[in-house]
C-alpha positions, 0 to 999 in steps of 0.5 A: 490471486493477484495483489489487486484482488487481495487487496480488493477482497481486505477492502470489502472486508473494511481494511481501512489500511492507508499505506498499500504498496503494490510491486507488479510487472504487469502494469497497464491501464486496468490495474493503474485504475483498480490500484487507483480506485484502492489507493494502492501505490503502484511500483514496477519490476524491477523497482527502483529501491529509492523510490520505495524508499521515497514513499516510505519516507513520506509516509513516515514523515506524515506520522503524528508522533503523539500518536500511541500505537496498538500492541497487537501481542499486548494479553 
């Protein structure tokens, strides 16, 4: 199973998951429009760390800070 099945399959299952970082290095047209179509970020083999590191931070920076986040491990 690929990345982009696996996270076709979480979609199906409703994964509302925003922030999906897909690192392959066997990037073509078809999975640029799968990864696309899930709102995947697409990285290349290798990937440049900095890169990475750029969307991250882009994320992170788009965070609401007032925001109370689950504790999954809460009983």
């Amino acid at each position: 199973m690929t990345g982009l099945d696996y996270f076709t399959s979480q979609r199906a299952k409703g994964c509302k998951c925003q922030n999906i970082a897909l690192v392959t290095d066997d990037i073509n047209i078809d999975v640029a429009k799968k990864a696309t179509n899930l709102s995947c970020q697409l990285f290349s083999k290798p990937f440049d760390a900095k890169e990475l590191s750029r969307w991250l931070n882009n994320i992170e920076q788009s965070f609401d800070d007032n925001v109370t986040l689950t504790n999954w491990f809460q009983e």
